[in-house]
C-alpha positions as semicolon CSV with decimal commas, in nm:
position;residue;x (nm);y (nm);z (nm)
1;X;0,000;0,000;0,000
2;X;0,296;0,293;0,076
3;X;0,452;0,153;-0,213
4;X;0,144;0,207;-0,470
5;X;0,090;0,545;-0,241
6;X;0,438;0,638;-0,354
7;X;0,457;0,577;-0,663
8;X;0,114;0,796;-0,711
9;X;0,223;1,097;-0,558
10;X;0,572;1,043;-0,769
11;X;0,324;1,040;-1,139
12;X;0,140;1,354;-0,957
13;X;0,475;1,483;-0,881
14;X;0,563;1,430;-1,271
15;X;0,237;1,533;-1,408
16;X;0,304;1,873;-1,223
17;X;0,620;1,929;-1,433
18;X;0,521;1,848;-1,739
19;X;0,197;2,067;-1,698
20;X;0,400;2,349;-1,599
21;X;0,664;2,276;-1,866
22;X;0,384;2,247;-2,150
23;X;0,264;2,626;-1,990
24;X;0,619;2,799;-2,007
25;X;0,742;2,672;-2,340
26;X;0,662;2,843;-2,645
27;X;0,703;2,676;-2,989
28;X;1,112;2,794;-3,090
29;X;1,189;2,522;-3,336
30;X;1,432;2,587;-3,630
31;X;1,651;2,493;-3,860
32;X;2,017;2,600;-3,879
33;X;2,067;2,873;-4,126
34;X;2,200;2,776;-4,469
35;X;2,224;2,960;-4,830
36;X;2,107;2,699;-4,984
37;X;1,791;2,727;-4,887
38;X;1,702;3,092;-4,838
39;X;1,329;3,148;-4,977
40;X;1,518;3,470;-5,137
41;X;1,828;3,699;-5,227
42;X;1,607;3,979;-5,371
43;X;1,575;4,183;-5,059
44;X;1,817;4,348;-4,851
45;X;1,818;4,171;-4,478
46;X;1,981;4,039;-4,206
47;X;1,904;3,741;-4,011
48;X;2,072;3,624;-3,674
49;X;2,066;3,294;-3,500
50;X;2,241;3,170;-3,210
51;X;2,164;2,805;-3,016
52;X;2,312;2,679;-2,703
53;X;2,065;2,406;-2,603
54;X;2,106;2,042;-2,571
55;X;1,753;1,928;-2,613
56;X;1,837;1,629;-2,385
57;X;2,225;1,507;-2,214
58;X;2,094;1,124;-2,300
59;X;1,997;1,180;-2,617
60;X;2,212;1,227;-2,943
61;X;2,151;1,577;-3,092
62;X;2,063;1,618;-3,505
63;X;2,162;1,954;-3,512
64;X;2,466;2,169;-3,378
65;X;2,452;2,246;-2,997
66;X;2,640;2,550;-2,973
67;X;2,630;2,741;-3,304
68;X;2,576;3,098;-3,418
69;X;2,515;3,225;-3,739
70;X;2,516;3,581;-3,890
71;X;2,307;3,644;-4,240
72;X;2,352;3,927;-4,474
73;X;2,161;3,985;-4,785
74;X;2,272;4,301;-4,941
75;X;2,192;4,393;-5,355
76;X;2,179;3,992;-5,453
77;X;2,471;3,868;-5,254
78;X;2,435;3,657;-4,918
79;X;2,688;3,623;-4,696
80;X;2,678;3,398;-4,380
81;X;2,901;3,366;-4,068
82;X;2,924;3,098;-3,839
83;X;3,050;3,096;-3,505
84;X;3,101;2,711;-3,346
85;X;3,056;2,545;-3,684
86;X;3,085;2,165;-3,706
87;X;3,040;1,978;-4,040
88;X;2,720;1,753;-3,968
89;X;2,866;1,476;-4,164
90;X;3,204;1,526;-3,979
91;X;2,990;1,486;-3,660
92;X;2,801;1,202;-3,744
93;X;3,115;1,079;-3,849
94;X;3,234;1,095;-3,489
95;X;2,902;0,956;-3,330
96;X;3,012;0,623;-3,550
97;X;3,354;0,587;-3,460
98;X;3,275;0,692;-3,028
99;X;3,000;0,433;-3,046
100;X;3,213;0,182;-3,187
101;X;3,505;0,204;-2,965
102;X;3,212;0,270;-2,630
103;X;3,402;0,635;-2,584
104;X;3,062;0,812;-2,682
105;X;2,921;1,118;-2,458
106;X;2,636;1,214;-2,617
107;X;2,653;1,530;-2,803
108;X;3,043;1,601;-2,750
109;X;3,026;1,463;-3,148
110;X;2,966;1,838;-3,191
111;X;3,368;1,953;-3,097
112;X;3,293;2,311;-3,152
113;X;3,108;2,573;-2,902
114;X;3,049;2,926;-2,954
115;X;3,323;3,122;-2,888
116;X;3,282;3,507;-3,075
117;X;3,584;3,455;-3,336
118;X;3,371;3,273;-3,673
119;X;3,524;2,939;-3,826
120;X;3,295;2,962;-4,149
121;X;3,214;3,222;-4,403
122;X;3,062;3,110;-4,723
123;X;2,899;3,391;-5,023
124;X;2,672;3,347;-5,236
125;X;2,589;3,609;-5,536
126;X;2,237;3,536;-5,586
127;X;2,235;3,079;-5,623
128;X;2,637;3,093;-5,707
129;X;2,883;3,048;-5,485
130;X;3,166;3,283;-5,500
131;X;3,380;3,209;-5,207
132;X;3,403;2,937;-4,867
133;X;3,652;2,951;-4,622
134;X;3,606;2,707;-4,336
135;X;3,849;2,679;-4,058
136;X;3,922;2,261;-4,058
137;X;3,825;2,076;-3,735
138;X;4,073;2,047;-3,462
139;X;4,217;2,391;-3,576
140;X;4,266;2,704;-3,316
141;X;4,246;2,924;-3,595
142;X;3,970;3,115;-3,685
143;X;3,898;3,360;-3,960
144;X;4,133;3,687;-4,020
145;X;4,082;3,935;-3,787
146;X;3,924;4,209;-4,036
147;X;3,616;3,884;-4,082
148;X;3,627;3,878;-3,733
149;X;3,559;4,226;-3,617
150;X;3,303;4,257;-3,900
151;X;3,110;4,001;-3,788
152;X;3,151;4,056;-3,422
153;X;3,051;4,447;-3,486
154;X;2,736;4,367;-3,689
155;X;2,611;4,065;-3,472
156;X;2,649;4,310;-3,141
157;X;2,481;4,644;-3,357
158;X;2,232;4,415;-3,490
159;X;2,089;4,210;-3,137
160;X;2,112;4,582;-2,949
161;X;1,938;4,804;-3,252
162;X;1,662;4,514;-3,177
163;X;1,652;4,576;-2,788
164;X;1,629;4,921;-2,862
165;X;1,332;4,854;-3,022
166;X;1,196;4,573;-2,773
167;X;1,255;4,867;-2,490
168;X;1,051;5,129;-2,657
169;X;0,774;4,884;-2,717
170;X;0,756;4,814;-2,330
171;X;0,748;5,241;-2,306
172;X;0,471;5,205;-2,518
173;X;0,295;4,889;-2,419
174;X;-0,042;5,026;-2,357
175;X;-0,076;5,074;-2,742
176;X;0,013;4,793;-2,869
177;X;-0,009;4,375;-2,784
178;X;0,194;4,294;-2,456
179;X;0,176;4,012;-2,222
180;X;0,425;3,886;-1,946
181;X;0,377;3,528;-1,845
182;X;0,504;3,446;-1,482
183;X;0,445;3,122;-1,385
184;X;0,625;2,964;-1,055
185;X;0,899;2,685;-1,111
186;X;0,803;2,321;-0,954
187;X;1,060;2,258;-0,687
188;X;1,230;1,967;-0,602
189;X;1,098;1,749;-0,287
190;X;1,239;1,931;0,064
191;X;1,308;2,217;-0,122
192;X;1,288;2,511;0,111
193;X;1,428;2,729;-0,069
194;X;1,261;3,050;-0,242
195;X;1,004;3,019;-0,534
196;X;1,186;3,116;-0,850
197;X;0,952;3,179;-1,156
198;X;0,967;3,110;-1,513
199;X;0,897;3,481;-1,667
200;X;0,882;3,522;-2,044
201;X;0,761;3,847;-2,216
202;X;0,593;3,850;-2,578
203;X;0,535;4,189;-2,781
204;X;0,333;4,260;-3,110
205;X;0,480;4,563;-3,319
206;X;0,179;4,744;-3,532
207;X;0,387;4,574;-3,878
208;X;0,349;4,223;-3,727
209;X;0,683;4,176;-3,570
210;X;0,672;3,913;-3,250
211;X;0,946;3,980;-2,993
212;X;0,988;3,709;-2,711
213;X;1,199;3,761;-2,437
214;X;1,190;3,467;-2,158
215;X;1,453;3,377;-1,857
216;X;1,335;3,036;-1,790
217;X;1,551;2,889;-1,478
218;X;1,437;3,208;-1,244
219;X;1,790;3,323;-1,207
220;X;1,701;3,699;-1,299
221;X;1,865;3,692;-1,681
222;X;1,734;3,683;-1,996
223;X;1,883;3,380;-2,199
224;X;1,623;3,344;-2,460
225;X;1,523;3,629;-2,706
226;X;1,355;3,609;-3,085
227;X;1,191;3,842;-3,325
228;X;1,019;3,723;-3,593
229;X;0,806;3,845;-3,924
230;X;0,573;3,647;-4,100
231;X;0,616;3,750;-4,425
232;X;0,766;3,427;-4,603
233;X;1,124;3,458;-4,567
234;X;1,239;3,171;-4,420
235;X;1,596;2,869;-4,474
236;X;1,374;2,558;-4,473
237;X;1,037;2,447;-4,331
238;X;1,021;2,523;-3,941
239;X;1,334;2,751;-3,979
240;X;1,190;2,957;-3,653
241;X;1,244;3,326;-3,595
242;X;1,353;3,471;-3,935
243;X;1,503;3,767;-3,805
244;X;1,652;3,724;-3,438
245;X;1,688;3,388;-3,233
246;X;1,903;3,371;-2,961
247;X;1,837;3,044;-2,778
248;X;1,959;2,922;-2,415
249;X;2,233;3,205;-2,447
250;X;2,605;3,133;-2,255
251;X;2,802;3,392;-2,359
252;X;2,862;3,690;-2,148
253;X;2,899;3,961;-2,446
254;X;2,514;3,860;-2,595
255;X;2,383;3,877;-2,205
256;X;2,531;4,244;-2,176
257;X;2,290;4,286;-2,415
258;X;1,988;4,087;-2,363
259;X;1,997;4,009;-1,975
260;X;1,839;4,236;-1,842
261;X;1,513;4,217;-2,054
262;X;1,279;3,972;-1,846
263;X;1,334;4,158;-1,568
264;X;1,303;4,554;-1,717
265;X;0,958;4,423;-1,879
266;X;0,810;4,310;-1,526
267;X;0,991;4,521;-1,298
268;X;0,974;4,836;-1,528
269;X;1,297;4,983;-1,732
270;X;1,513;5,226;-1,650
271;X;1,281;5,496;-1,890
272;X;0,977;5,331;-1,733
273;X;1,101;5,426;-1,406
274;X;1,219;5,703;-1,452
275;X;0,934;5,866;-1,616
276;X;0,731;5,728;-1,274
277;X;0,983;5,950;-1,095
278;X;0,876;6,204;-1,278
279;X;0,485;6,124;-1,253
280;X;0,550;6,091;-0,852
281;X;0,730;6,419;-0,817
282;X;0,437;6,613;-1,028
283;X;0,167;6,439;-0,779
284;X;0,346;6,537;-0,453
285;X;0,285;6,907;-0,545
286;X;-0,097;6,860;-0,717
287;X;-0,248;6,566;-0,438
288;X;-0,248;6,813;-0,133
289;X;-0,419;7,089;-0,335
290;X;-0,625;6,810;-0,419
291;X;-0,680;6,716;-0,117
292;X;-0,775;7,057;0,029
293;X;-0,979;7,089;-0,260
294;X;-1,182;6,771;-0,192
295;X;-1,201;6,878;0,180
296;X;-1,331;7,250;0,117
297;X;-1,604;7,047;-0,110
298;X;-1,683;6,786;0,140
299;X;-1,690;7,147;0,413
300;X;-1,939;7,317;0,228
301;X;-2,141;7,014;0,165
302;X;-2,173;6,885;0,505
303;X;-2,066;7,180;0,706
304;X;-2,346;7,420;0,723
């Protein structure tokens, strides 16, 4: 009987989790950026995508774990960055070989994490390649410094022109769609410790943009932040967030930027609060004239 009693509470215990999991997550699924499959060259664009998530330890991964990418379309010609690249076929390659010899941990097949210096460029002028150069596996090299800065200097003016944005929507968020989602993280059996609370923002421009901000372990910072426009460009079915996705973020230069978004969209951001300040300031001089106003009403009323 305690044994049947414990294993019930333990599938309550589980059904918990997944409930609240299936409430927090929102649908981020994509498809590592490629030129070969860009819906189209004929508009000028930029695109930025950058994963650090293993789905699950036990599990082999299908795409790269740590990879960022950097897309420019300008007049016909794409050019595209990568940051962490690994060769899927050199990976799988490596999955074989591990599971042959019993050396495999799961998802180290992927040798490469993000680490702000790019290992790939590859152009395209419109379907024709006109130049790759790949940094080879096992190499500490990375691309020339001139690629380097470039893409460091547009990925960084790129993510915080976007913030920019996101932060004058939240000015602005009576006028236009805005929802925070706060929803408190199941804790572990004889855990005493403080609720923390999965917190994710989502924001509706008036053209149809959807920005999605969400810090997911309760820890205060932003990891997780998208912006997307449905208007058909896209590198594959399911290729998520066409403009911005920055998923499960590590690296301490991209949470400069991003990690204090959550938090300024519930608690209020620094313009929020400081135009309060200024609201609070105008009502300390107008509420007691108010007051005294609602008083001489309430003495002529009543005190005759």
């Amino acid at each position: 009987m305690f044994k049947w009693k414990f294993n019930k509470y333990a599938i309550i215990f589980f059904i918990i989790i997944a409930s609240s999991a299936a409430v927090n997550s929102r649908d981020l699924t994509y498809r590592e950026i490629n030129l070969e499959s860009v819906s189209r060259y004929s508009e000028d664009r930029i695109a930025y995508q950058h994963i650090e998530y293993i789905v699950n330890p036990e599990v082999r991964q299908q795409q790269d774990p740590s990879v960022a990418s950097l897309l420019i379309i300008k007049e016909n010609k794409m050019y595209l960055f990568k940051d962490g690249y690994d060769d899927p076929k050199v990976a799988e390659q490596n999955y074989l070989e591990r599971s042959l010899s019993q050396r495999l941990t799961f998802n180290e097949t992927w040798e490469r994490d993000i680490d702000g210096k790019p290992d790939y460029l590859l152009i395209y002028d419109k379907r024709k390649e006109m130049l790759r150069n790949i940094i080879p596996p096992g190499s500490k090299e990375s691309l020339n410094e001139r690629y380097t800065k470039f893409y460091t200097d547009m990925r960084n003016a790129f993510i915080q022109r976007h913030v920019n944005v996101f932060r004058q929507i939240m000015l602005n968020r009576m006028d236009v769609e805005f929802k925070i989602n706060r929803v408190p993280i199941p804790k572990r059996i004889n855990d005493d410790g403080p609720t923390k609370y999965h917190t994710s923002v989502t924001a509706k421009t008036k053209d149809g943009r959807i920005y999605y901000a969400e810090d997911a372990d309760g820890d205060g910072i932003t990891e997780t932040f998208s912006v997307d426009l449905a208007d058909g460009f896209n590198w594959g079915w399911k290729s998520g967030p066409n403009i911005i996705l920055i998923l499960k973020n590590k690296q301490e230069d991209i949470k400069n930027i991003i990690g204090n978004l959550v938090k300024e969209a519930y608690e209020g951001s620094p313009e929020e609060i400081k135009l309060l300040d200024e609201q609070l300031n105008r009502l300390e001089k107008e509420i007691p004239i108010l007051m005294d106003q609602i008083i001489r009403g309430d003495f002529d009323k009543y005190g005759k």
